[in-house]
C-alpha positions in Angstrom: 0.0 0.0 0.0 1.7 3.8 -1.0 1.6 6.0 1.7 -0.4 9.4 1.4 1.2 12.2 0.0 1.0 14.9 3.0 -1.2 18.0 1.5 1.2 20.7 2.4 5.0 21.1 1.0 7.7 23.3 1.7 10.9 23.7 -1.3 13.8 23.9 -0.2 16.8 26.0 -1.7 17.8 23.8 -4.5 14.4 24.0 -6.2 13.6 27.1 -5.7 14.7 28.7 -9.2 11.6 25.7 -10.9 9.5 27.0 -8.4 9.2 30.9 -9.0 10.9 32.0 -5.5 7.6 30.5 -3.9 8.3 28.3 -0.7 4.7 27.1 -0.1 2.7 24.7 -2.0 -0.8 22.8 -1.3 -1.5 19.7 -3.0 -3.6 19.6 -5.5 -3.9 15.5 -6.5 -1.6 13.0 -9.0 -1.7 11.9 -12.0 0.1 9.2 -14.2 0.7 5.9 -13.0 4.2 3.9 -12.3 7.4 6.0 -13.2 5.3 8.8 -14.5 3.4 9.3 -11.6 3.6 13.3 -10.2 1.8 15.5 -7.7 0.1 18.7 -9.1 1.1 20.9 -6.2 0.0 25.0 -6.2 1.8 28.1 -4.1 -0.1 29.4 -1.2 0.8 32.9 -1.4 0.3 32.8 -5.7 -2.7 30.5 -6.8 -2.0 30.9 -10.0 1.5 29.1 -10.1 1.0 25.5 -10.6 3.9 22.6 -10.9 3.7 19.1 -11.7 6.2 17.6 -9.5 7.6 13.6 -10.5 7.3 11.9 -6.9 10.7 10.8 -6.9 11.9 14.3 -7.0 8.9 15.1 -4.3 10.4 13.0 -2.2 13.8 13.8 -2.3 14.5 15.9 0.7 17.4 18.2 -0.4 14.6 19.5 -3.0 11.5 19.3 -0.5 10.4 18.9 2.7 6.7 18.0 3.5 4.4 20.3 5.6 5.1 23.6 6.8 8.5 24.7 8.7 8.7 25.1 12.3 10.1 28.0 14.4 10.9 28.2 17.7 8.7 29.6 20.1 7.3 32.5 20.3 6.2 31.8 16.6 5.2 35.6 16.1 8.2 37.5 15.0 7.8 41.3 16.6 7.5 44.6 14.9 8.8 47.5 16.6 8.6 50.9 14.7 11.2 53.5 15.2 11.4 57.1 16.6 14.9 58.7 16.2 15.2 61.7 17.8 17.3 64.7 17.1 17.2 67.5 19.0 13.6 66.9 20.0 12.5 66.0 16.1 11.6 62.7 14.9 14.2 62.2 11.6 15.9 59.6 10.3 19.5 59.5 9.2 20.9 57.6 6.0 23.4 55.3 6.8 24.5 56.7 10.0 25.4 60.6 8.5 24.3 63.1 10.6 24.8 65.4 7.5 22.1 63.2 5.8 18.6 63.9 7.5 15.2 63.7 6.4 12.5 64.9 9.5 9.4 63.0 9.3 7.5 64.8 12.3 8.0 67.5 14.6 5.5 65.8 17.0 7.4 62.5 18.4 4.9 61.7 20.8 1.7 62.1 18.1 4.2 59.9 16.1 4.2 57.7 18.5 0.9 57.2 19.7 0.2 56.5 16.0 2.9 53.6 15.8 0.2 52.0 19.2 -2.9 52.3 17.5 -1.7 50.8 14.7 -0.9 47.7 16.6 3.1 47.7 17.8 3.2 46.1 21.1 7.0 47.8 21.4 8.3 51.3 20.4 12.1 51.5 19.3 13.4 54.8 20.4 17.0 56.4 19.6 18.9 59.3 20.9 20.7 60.5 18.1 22.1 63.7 20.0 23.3 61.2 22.6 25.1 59.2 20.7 26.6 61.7 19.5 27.5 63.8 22.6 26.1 61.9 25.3 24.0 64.6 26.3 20.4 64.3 27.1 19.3 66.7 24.9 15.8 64.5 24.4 15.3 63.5 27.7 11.9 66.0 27.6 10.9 64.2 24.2 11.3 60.6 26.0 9.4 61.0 29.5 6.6 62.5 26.8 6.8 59.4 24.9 6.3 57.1 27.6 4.1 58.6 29.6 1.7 58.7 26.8 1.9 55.2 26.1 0.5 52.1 27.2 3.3 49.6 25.2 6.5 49.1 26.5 9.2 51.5 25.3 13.2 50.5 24.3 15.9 53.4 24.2 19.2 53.4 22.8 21.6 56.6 22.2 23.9 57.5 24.3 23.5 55.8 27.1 27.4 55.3 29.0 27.2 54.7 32.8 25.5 52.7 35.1 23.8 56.2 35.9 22.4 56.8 33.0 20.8 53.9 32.6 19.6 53.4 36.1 17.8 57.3 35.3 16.0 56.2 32.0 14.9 53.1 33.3 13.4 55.0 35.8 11.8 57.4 33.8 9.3 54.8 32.6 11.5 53.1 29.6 10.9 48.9 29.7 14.9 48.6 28.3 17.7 50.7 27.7 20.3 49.7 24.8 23.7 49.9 25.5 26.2 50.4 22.6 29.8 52.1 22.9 29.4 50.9 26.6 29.2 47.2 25.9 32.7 47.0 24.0 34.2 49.8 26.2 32.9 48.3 29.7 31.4 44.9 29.4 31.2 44.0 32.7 29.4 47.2 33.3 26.8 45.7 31.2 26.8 42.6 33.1 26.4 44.4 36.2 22.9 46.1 34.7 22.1 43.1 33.6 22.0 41.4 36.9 20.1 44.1 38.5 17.6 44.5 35.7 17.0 41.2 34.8 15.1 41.9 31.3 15.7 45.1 31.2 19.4 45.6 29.0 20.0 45.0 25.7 22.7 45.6 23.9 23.1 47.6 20.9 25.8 46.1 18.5 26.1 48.2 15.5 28.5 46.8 12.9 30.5 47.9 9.7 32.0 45.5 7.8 31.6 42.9 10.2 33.2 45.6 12.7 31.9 47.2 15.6 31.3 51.0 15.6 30.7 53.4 18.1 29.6 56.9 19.4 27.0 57.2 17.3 28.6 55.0 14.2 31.3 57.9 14.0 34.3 55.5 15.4 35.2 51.8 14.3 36.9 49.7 16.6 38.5 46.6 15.6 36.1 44.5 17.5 34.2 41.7 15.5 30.9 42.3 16.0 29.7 38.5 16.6 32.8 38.3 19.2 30.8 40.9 21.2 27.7 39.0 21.0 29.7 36.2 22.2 31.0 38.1 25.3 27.5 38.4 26.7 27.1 34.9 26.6 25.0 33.9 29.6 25.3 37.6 31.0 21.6 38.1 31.3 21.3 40.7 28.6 17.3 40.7 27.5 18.8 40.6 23.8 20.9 42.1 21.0 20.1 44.6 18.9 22.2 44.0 15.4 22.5 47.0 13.3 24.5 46.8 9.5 25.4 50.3 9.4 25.8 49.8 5.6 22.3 48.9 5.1 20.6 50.9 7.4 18.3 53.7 6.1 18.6 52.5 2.7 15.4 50.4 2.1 17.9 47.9 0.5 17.1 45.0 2.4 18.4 43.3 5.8 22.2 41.9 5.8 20.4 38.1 6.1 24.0 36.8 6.0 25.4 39.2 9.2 22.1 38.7 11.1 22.9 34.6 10.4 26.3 34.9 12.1 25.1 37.4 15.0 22.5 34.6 15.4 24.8 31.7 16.1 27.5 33.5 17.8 25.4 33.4 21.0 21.8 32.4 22.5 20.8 35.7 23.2 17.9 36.9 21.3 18.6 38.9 18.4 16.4 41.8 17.1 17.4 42.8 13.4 17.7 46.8 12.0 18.7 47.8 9.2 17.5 47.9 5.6 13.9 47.0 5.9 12.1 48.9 2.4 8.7 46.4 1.8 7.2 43.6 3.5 8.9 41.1 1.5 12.4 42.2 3.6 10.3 41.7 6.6 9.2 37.9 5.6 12.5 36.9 4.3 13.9 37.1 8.2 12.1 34.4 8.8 14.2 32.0 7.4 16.4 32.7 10.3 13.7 33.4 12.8 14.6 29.5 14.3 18.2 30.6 15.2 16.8 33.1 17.4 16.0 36.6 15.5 12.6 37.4 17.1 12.2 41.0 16.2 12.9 43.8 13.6 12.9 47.2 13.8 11.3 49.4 10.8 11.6 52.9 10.5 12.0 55.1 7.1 9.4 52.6 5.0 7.0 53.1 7.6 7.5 56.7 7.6 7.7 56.3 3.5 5.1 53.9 3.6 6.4 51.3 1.4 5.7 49.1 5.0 2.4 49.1 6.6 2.4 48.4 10.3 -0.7 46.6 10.7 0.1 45.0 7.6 3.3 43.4 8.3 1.9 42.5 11.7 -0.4 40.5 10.3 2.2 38.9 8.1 4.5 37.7 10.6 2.0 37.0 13.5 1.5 33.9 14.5 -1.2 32.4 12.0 1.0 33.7 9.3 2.5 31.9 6.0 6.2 31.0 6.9 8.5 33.1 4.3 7.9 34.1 1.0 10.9 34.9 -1.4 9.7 36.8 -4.2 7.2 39.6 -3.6 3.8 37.6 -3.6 0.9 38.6 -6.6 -1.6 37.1 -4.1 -2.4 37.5 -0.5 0.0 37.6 1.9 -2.5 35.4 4.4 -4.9 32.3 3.9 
């Protein structure tokens, strides 16, 4: 007796060129008999791209795998929309250059309460002055921001001493985001850490594989997945990974950097960087299982080429797995 052909597939890298860039495919029945015998399969996210797959190439692994792919839990991969703030203004900069800004809103908290009701269950905030300076120039701007919210609220920028920190946290941010201070003073970290069990991330923000710091205008000689490594069992809450190169250019996440910051460590890793379209969103997922559980968007969701509620839906937790190509149907079934 032949066993029954499981409904749902999922094609793996070596057949995805046949198969249009689509990962996900229903069955739709066989036909033929003996040697000739195929499965007519269909992609979820494009109902109008059929194959007719010969079972012996169905069932070889290294081209397919049956049902759906799992991801470790929590299945939902989170959304957090950015506020970067300079000098009280919600801007963005391009690639890290301070002499490249584009203000989106002179109104960070409005900005911010829009980001809640549009579903984000965490707000992303940075202090570009205090990266730069390490002066609270925005301190005003953040106590607004959270007190006006209901969501927990994450803060990187300039934060350098166990004083600082211990002052935002206390101001009513969930995390603060340590950057220059995590290379500079690790065990300072690891102090925070301990007393704020949760509560410290840190902010690893790489060029060429190198970390940078002060606000991305200094480059140590520091491999950025040896830092991760350093935290190792530290207590941090999680990593944020930043590709300078990519960041503010709508270009697209640096999969292959967030892959190695991933496996350099067990710590949680939440990517930034280079999300333009929801498709960039979706294609983290194919590294969602090694432990990158969040993204942070910022200029397309100012441009709009990323809707919030959208891309929640997309990666929440009844949502399709990946999808490689930008889909021509919809993005849920």
């Amino acid at each position: 007796m032949t066993a029954k052909l499981p409904l749902r597939w999922t094609a793996q890298s070596a057949s995805l060129g046949r198969c249009g860039g689509y990962r996900h495919f229903q069955l739709l029945g066989e036909q033929g008999k003996g040697a000739e015998r195929a499965a007519r399969l269909e992609a979820v996210l494009n109902r109008n791209h059929r194959l007719l797959v010969p079972l012996r190439e169905l069932r070889d692994r290294g081209l397919w795998q049956p049902g759906w792919q799992s991801l470790r839990r929590p299945a939902a991969m989170q959304i957090i929309p950015a506020i970067d703030l300079l000098d009280g203004h919600c801007v963005r900069l391009h690639q890290g250059d301070y002499d490249q800004v584009t203000r989106f809103s002179d109104d960070p908290v409005a900005q911010a309460l829009a980001w809640q009701a549009q579903g984000a269950e965490r707000l992303h905030l940075v202090d570009l002055d205090g990266a730069r300076s390490g002066q609270p120039i925005n301190d005003q701007a953040v106590k607004a921001i959270t007190a006006a919210l209901s969501i927990p609220v994450q803060l990187g920028g300039g934060v350098r001493s166990a004083e600082r920190a211990e002052e935002l946290l206390a101001c009513g941010l969930d995390r603060v985001i340590l950057g220059t201070v995590a290379i500079e003073q690790p065990q300072l970290v690891a102090e925070l850490a301990g007393r704020h069990p949760g509560r410290v991330v840190v902010g690893i923000d790489a060029k060429d594989g190198l970390v940078a710091t002060r606000g991305w205008l200094e480059t140590s000689a520091v491999r950025a997945t040896d830092l991760a490594r350093r935290f190792e069992g530290s207590g941090v809450a999680a990593i944020v990974s930043t590709d300078i190169a990519t960041d503010g250019t709508l270009a697209g996440p640096n999969l292959e950097a967030l892959r190695a910051m991933a496996e350099a460590s067990s710590i949680p890793v939440i990517a930034s960087g280079g999300i333009g379209c929801l498709e960039h969103i979706l294609s983290l997922l194919s590294i969602a299982p090694l432990g990158v559980e969040g993204v942070i968007v910022g200029r397309a969701l100012y441009d709009g080429t990323v809707d919030l509620a959208e891309a929640i839906a997309a990666v929440g937790p009844e949502r399709l797995q990946d999808a490689l190509t930008s889909p021509n149907g919809p993005i849920t079934v």
